[in-house]
TIRO-717225 format. One record per atom (N, C-alpha, C, O, CB): x, y, z. Coordinates in steps of 0.001 Angstrom, whole numbers, plus 500000, padded with zeros to 6 digits. Glycine has a CB too. Layout:
% TIRO-717225
XYZ/...
//
This chain:
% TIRO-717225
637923093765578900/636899093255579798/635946094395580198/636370095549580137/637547092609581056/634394094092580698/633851095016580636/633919095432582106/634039094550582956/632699094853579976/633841096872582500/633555097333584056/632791096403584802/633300096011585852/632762098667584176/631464095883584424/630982095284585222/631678093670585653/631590093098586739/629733095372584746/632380093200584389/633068091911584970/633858091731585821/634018090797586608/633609091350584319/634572093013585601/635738093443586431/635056093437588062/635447092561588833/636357095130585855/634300094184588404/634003094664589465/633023093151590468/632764093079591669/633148096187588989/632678092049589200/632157091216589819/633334090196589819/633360089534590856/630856090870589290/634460089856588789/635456089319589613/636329089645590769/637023088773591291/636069089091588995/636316090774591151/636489091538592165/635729090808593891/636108091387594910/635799092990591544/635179090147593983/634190089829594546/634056089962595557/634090089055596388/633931089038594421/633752091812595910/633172092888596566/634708094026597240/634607095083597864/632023092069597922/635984093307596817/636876093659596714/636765095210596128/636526095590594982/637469092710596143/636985095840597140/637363097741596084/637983097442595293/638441096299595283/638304099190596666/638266098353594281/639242098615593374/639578099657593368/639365100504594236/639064098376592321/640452099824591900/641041101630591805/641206101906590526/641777101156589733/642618102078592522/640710103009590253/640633103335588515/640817105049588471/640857105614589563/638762102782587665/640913105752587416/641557106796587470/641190107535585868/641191106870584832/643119106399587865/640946108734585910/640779109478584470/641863110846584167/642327111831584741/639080110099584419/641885110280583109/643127111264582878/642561112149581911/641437111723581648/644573110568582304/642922113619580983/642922114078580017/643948113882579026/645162113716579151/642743115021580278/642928113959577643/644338113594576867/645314114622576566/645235115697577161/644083113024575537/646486114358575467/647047115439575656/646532116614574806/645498116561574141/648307115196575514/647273117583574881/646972118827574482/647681118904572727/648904118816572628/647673119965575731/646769119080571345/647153119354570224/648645120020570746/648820120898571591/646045120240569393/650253118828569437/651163119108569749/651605118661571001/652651119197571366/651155120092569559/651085117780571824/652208117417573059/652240115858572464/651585115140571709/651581117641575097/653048115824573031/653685113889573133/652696113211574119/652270113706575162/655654113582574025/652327111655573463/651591110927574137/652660110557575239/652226109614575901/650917109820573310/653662110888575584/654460110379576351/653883111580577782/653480110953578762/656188110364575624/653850112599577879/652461113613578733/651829112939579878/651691113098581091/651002113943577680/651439111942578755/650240110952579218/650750109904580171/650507109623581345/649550110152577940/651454109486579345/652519107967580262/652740108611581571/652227108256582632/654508107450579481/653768109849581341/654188110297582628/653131110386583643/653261109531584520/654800111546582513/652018111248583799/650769111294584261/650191109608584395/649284109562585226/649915112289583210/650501108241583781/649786107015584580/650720106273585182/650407105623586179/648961106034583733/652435106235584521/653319105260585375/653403105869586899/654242105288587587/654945105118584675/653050106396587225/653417106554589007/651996105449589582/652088104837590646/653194108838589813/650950105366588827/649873104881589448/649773103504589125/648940102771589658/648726105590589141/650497103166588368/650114101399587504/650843100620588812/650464099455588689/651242100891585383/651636100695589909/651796099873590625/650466099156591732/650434098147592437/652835100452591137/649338100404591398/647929099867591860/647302098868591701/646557098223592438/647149100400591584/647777098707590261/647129097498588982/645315098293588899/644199097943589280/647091095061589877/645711099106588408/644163099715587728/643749099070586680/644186099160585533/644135101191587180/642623098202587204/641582097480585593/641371098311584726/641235097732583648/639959096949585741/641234099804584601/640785100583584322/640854101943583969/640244102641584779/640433100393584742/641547102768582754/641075103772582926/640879104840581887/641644104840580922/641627104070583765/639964105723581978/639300106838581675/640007107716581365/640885108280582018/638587107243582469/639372108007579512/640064109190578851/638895110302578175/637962110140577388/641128108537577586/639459111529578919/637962112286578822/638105112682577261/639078112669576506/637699113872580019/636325113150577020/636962113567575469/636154115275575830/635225115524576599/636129112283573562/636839116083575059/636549117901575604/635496118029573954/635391117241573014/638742119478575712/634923119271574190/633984119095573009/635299120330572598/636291120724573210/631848119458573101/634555120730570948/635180121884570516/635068123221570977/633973123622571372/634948121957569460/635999123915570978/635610125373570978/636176126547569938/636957126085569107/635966125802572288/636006127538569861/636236128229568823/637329129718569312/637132130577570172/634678128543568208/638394129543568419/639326130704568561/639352132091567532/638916131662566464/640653130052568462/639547133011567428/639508134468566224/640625134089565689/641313133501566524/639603136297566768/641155134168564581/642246134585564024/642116135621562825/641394135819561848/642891133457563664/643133136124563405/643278137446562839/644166137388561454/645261136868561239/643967138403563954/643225138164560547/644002138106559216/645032139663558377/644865140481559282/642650137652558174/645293139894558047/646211140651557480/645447142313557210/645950143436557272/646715139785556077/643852141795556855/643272143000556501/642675143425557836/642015144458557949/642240142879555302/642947142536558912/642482143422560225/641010142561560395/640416142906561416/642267145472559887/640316141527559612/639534141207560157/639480139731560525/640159138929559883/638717141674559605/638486139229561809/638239138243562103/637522137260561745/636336137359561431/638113138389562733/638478135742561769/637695134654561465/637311133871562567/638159133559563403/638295133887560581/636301133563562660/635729132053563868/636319130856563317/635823130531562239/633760131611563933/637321130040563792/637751129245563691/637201128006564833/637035128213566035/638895129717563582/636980126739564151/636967125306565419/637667125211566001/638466126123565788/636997124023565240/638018124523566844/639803124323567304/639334123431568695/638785123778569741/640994126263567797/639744122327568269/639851121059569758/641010121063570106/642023120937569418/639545119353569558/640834121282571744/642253121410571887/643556119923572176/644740119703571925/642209122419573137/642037119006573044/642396118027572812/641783116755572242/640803116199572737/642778117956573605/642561116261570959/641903115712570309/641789114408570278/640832113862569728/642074116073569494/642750113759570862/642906112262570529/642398111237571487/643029110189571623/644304111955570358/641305111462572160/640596110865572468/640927108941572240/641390108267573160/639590111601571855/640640108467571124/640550107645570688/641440107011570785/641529105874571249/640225107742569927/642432107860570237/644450107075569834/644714107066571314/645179106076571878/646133108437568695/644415108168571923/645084107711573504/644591106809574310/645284106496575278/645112108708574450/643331106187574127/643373104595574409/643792103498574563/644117102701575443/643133104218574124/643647103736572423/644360102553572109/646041102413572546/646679101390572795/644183102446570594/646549104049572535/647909103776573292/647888103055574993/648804102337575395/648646105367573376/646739103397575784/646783102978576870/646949101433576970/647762100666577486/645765103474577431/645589101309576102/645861098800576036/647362098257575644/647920097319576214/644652097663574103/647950099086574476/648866099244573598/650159099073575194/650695098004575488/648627100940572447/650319100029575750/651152099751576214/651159099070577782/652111098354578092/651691100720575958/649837099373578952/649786099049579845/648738097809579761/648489097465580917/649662100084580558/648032097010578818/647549096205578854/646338096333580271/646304095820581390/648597095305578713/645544097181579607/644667097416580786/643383098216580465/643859099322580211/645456098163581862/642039098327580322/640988098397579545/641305100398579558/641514101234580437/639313097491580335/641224100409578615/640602102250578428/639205102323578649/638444101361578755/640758103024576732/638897103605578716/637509103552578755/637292105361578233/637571106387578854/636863102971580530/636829105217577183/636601106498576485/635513106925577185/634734106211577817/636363106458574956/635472108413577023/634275109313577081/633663109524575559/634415109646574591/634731110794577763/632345109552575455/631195109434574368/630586110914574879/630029111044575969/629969107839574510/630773111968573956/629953112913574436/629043113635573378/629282113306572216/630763113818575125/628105114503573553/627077114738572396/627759115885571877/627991115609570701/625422115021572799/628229117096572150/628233118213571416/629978117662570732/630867116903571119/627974119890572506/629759118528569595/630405118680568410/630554117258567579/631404117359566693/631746119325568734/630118116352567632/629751115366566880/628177115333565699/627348116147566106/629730114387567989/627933114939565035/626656114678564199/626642112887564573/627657112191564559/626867115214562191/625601112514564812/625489111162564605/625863110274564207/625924109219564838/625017110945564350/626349110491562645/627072109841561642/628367109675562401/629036108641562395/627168110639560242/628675110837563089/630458110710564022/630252110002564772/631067109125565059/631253111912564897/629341110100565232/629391109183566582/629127107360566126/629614106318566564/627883109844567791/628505107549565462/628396106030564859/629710104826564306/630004103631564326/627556106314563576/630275106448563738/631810105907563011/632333105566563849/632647104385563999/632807106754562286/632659106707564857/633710106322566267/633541105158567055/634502104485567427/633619107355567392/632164104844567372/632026104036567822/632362102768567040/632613101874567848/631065104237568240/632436102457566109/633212101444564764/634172101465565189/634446100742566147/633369101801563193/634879102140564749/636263102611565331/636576101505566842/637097100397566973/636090104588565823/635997102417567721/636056101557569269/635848100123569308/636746099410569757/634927102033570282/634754099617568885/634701098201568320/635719097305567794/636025096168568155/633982098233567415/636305098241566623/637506097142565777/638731097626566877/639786097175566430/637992097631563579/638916098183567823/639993098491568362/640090097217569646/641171096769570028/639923100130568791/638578096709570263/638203095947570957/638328096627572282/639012096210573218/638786094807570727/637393098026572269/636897098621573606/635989098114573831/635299097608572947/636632099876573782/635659098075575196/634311097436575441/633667097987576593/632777097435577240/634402095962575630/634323099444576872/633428100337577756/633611101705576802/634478102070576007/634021100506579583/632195102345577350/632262103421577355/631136104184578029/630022103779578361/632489103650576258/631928105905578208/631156106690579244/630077107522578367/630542108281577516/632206107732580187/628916107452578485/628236108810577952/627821109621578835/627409109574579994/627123108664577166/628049110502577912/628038111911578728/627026113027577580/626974112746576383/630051112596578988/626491113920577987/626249115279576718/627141116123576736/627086116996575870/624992116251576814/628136116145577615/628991117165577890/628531118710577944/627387119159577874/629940117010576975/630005119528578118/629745120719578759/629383121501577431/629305121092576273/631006121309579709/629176122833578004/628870124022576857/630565124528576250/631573124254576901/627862125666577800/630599125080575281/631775125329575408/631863126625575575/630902127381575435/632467124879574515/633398127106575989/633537128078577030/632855129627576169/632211130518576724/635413128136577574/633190129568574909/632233130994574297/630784130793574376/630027131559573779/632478131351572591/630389129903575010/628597129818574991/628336129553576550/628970128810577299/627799128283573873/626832130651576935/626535130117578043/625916129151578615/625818128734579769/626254130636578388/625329128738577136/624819126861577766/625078126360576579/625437126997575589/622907126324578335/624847124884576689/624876123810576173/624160123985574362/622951124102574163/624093122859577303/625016123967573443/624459124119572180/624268122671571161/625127122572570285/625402125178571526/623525121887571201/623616121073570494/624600120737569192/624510121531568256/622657121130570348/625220119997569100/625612120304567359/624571119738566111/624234118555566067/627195119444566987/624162120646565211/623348120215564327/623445118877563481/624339118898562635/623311121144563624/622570117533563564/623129116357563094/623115115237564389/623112114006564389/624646116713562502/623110116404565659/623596115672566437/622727115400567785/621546115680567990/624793116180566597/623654114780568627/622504114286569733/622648115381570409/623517116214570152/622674112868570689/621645115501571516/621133117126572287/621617116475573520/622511117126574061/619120117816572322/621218115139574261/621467114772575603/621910113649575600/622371113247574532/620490114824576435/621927112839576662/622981112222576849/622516110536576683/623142109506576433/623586112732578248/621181110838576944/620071109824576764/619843109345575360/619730108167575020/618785110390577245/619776110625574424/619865110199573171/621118108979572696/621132107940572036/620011111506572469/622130109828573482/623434109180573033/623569108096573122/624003107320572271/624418109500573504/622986107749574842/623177105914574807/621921105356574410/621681104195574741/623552105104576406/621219105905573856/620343104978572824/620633104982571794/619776104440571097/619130105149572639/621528105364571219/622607105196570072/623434104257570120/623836103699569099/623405106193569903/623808103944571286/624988102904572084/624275101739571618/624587101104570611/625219102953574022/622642101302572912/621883100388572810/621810099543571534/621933098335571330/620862100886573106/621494100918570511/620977099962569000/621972099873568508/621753099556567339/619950100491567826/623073099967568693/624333099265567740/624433098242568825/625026097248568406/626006100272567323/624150098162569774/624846096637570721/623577095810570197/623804094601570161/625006096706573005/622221096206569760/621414095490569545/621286094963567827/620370094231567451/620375096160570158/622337095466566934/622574095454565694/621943096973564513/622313097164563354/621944094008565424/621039097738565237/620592098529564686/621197100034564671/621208100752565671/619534098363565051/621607100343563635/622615101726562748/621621102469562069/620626101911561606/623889101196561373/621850103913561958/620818105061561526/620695104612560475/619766105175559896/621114106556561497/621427103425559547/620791103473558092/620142102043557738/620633101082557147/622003103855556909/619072102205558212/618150101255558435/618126100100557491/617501099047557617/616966101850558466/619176100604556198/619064099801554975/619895098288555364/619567097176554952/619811100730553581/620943098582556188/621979097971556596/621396096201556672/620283095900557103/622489098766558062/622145095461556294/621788094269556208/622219093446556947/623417093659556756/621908093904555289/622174092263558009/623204091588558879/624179091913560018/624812091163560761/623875091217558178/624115093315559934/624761094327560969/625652093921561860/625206092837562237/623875094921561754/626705094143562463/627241093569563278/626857093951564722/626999095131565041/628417093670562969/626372093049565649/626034094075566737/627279094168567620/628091093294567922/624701093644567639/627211095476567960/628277096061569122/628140095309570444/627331094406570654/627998097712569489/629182095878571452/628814094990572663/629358095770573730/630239095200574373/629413093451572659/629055096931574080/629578097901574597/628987098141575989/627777098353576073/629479098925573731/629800098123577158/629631097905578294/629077099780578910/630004100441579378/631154097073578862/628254100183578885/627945101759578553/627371101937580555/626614101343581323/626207102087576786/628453103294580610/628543103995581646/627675105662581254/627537106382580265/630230103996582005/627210105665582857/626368107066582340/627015108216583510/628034107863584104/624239106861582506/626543109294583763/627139110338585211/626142109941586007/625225109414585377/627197112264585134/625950110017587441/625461110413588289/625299111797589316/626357111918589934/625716109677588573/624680112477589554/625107113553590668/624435113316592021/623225113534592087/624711115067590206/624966112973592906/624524113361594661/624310114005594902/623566114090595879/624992113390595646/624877115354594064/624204116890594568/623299117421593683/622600118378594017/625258118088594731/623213116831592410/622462117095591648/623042117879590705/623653118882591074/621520117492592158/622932117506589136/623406118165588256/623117119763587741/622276119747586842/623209117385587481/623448120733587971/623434121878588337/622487122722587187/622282123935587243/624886122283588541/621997121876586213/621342122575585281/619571121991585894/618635122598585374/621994122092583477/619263121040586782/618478120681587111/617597121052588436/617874120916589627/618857119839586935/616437121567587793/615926122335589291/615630121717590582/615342122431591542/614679122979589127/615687120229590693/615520119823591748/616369118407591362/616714117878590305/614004119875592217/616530118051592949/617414116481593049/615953115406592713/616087114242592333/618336116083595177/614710116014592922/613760114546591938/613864114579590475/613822113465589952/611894114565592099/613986115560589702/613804115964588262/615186114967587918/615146114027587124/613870117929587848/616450115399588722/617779115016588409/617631113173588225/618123112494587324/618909115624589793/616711112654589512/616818111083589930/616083110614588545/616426109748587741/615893110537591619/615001111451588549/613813111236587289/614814110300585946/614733109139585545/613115113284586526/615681111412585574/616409111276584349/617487110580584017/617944110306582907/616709112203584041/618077110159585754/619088109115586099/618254107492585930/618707106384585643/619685109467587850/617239107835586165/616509106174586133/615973105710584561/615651104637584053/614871106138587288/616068107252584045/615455106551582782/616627106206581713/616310105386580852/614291107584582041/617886106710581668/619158105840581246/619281104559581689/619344103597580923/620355106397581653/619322104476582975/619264103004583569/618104102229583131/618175101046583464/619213103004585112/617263102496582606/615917102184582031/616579101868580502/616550100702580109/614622103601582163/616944102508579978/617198102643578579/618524101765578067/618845101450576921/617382104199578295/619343101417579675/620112099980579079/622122100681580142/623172100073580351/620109099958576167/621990101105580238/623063101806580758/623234100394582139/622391099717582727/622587103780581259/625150100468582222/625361099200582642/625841099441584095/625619098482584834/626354098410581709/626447100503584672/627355101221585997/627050102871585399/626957103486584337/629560100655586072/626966103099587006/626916104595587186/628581105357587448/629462104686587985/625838104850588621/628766106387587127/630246107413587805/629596108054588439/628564108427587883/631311108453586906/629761108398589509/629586110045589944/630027111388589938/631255111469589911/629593110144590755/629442112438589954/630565113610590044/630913113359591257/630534112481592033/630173115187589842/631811114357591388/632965114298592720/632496115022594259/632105116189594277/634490115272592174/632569114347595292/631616115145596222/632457115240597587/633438114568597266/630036114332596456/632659115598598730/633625115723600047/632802114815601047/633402114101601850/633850117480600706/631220114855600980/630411114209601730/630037113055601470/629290112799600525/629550114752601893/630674111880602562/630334110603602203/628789110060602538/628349108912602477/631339109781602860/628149111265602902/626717111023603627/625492111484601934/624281111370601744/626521112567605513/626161111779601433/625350112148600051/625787111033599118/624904110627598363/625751113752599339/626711110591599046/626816109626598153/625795108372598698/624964107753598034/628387109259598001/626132108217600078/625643106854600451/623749107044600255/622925106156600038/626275106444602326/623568108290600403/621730109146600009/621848108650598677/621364107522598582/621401111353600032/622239109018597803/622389108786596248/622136107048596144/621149106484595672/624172109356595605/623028106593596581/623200105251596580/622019104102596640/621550103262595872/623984105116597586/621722104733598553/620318103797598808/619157104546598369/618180103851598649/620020103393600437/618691105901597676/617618106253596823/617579105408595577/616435105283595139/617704107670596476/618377104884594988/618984104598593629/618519103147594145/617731102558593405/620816105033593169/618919102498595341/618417101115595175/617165101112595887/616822099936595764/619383100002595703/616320101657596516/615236101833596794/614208101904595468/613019101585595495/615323102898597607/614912102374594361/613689102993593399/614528101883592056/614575102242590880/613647105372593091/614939100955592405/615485099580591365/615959100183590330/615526100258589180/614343098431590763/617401100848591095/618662100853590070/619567099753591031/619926099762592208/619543102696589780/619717098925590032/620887098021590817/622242098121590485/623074097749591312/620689096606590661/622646098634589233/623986098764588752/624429099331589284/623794100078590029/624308099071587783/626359099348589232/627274099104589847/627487101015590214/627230101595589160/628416098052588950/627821101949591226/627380102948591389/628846103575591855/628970104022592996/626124102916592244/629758103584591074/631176104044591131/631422105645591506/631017106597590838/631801103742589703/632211105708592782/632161107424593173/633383107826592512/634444107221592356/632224107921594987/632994109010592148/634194109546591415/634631110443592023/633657111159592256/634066109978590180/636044111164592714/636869111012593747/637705112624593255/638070112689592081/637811109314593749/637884113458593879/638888114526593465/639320115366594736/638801116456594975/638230115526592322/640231114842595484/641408115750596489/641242117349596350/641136117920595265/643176115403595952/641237117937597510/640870119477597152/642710119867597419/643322119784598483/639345120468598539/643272120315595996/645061120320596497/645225122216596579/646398122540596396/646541119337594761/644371123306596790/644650124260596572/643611125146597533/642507124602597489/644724124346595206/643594126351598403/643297127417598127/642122127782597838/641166127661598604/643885127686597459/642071128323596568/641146128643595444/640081128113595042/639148128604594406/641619128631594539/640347126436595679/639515125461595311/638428125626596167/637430125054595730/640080124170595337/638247126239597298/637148126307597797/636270127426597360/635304127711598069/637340126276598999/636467127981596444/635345128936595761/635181128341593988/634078128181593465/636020130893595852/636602128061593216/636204127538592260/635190126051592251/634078126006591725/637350127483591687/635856124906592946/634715123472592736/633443124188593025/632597124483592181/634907121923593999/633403124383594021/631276124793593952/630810125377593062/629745125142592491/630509125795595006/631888126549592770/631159127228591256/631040126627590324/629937126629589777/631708128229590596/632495125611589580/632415124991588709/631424123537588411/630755123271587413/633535124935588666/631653122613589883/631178121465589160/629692121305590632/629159120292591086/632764119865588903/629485122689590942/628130122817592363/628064121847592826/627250121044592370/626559123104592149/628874121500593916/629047121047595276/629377121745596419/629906122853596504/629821120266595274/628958120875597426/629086121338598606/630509120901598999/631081119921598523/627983120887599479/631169121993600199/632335121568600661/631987121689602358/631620122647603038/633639122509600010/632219120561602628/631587120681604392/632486121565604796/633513121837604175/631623119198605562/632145122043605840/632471123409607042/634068122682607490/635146123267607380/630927123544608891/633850121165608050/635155120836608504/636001121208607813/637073121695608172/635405119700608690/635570120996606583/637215120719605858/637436121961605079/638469121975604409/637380119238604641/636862122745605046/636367124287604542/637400125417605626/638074126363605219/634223124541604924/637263124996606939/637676126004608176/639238124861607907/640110125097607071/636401126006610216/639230124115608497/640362123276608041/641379123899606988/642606123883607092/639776122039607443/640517124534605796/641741124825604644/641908126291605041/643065126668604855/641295124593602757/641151127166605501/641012128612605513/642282128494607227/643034129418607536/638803129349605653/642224127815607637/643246128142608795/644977127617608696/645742127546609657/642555127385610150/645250127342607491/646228126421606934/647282128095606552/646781129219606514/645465125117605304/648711127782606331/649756128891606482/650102128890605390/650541129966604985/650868128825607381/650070127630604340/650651127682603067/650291127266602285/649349126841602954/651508127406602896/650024126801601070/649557125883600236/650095124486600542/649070123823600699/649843126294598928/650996123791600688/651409122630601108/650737122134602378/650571120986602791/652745122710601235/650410123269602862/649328122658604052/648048122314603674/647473121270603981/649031123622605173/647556123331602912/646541122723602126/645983121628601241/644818121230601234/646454123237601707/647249121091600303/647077120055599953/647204118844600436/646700117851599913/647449120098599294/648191118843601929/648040118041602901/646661117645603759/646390116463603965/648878118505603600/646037118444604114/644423118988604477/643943118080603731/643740116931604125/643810120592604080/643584118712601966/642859117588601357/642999116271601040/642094115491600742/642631117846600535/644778115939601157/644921114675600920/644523113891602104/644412112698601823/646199114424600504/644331114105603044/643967113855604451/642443113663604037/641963112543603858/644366115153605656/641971114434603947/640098113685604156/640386113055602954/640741111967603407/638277114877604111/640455112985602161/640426112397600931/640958110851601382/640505109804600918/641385113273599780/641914110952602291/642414109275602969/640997108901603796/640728107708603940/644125109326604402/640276109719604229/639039109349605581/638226108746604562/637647107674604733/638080110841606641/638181109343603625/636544109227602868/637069108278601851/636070107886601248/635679110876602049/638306107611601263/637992106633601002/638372105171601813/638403104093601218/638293106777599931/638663105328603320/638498104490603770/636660104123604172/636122103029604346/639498104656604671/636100105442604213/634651105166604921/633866104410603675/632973103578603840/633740106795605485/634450104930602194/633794104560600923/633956102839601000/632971102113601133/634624105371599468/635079102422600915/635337101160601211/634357100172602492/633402099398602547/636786101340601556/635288100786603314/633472100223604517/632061100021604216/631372099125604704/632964101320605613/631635100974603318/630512101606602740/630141100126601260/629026099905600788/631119103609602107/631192099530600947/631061098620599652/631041099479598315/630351098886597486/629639097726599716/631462100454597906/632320101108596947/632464100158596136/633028099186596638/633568101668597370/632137100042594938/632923099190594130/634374099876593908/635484099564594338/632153098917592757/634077100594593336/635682101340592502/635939102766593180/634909103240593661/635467101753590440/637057103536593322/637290104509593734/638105104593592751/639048103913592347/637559104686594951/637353105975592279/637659106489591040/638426107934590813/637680108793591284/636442106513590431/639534108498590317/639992109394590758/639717110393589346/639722109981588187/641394109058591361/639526111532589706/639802112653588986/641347113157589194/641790113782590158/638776113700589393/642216112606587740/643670113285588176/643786114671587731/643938115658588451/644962112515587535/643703114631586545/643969116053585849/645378116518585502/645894117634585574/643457117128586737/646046114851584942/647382115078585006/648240114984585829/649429114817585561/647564115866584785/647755115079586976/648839114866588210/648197114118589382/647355114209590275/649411116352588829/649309113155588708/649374111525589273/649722111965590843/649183111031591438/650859110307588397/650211112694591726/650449112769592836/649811112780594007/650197111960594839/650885113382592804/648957113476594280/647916113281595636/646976111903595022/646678111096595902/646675115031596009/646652111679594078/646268110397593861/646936109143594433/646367108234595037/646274110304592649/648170109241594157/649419107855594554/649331108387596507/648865107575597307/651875108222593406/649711109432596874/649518109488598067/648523108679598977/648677107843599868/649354110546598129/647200109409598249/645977109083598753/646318107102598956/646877106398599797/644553109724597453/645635106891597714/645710105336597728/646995103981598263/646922102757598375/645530105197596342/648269105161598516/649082104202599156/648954104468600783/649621103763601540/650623104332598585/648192105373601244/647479105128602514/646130104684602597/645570104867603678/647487106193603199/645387104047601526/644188103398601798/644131102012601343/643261101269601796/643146104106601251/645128101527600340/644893100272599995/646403099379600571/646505098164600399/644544100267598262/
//
């Protein structure tokens, strides 16, 4: 079923959905299981399997010199889906991202997703990978993210890069894009950012995700700018517990957000780490009760493998 059906049989009812990573080349899809059975007593319509682009490792050969090797670390994207319907009977929802694909991949995969009978997916351009300091296209391939779901569009509309194609089957793919409240960090301003958010939604894109934010006063900014300037689709916050420490200098660096002062002095006056992750599981209970109040469709979690302050969180909010 697609996100949006879901969220309109829902009828204005929150929900709860959740993204996991897949596993790591060499682990057991069972990784995975462990990381969603603590949460399936939620009944999640829904959930999200990121896909990582490639990156490249040295290996060292006998005569002392180095090779650049590809190397994904995690690859199965796809199969860990179909294991998700496969066993929890409950929609996957892949990530679609531009780097390390050529077109032709992305076209296939998306075949692929089709005969498997997905019927969401996220585009994204994804990140740089970690030996590069920005974003490198792959040659063949799409540059942004916009390209990508106009790749989506013309296969849902019957049209494939090889124009020769006769009778085509058209796709029917329920296509999710990112959002940022704080603004996507490669973008010099939050208008440039809205600019490029409206023209996906322009270009056919069906529900928004958001990145992950502490302030429920920026999402709800995001929200009513977005319906002020006729985006009406479905505008899903995407949700991540601060469980550490550290986290208050890594998230801002990594994914540039703000962390309000409350909950900032809050973690810096805490004795242990267990206090800390108590701290965040705590606002993390405020803000998605205020999200809910607010008409939230979905509260969406960033796990990262660990199903735990997630199950916390939501068995004190729902």
């Amino acid at each position: 079923m697609k996100i949006t059906e879901h969220i309109k049989n829902a009828k204005g009812k929150t929900l709860f959905s959740f993204e996991i990573l897949p596993p790591v080349k060499g682990q057991s899809i069972q990784s995975i299981f462990n990381a969603i059975d603590p949460l399936m007593e939620f009944n999640p319509p829904f959930i999200d399997v990121t896909y990582l682009r490639e990156d490249y490792i040295y290996k060292q050969h006998p005569n002392g010199l180095l090779e650049k090797v590809a190397y994904r670390k995690r690859p199965s994207t796809v199969a860990t889906c179909a294991a998700i319907i496969n066993k929890y009977k409950v929609d996957a929802v892949p990530h679609l991202i531009c780097g390390g694909f050529t077109k032709e991949e992305t076209e296939n995969a998306l075949i692929d997703l089709q005969f498997l009978g997905i019927d969401n997916v996220l585009v994204l351009r994804g990140d740089a990978r970690k030996s590069d300091s920005s974003f490198i296209p792959t040659p063949g391939g799409h540059a942004y993210a916009s390209d990508l779901l106009q790749h989506v569009v013309n296969m849902n509309n019957g049209r494939y890069l090889h124009e020769d194609m006769e009778n085509s089957e058209r796709t029917d793919f329920c296509i999710g894009v990112a959002g940022y409240p704080e603004k996507h960090f490669e973008s010099p301003n939050l208008d440039t950012d809205f600019k490029y958010l409206k023209m996906k939604v322009d270009l056919g894109a069906d529900f928004i995700v958001t990145q992950m934010f502490f302030d429920n006063s920026k999402y709800k900014a995001f929200v009513d700018r977005c319906r002020a300037n006729g985006i009406h689709i479905p505008i899903i916050p995407g949700l991540k517990p601060l469980t550490g420490s550290k986290q208050l200098v890594s998230l801002p660096k990594t994914f540039h957000l703000d962390i309000p002062l409350e909950l900032s002095e809050a973690v810096q006056a805490c004795r242990s780490e267990q206090e800390v992750r108590d701290v965040g599981i705590e606002w993390m209970i405020h803000q998605c009760k205020e999200l809910i109040a607010m008409g939230a469709p979905v509260l969406h979690f960033y796990t990262m493998g660990n199903p735990n302050p997630t199950k916390r969180i939501i068995q004190a909010v729902f």
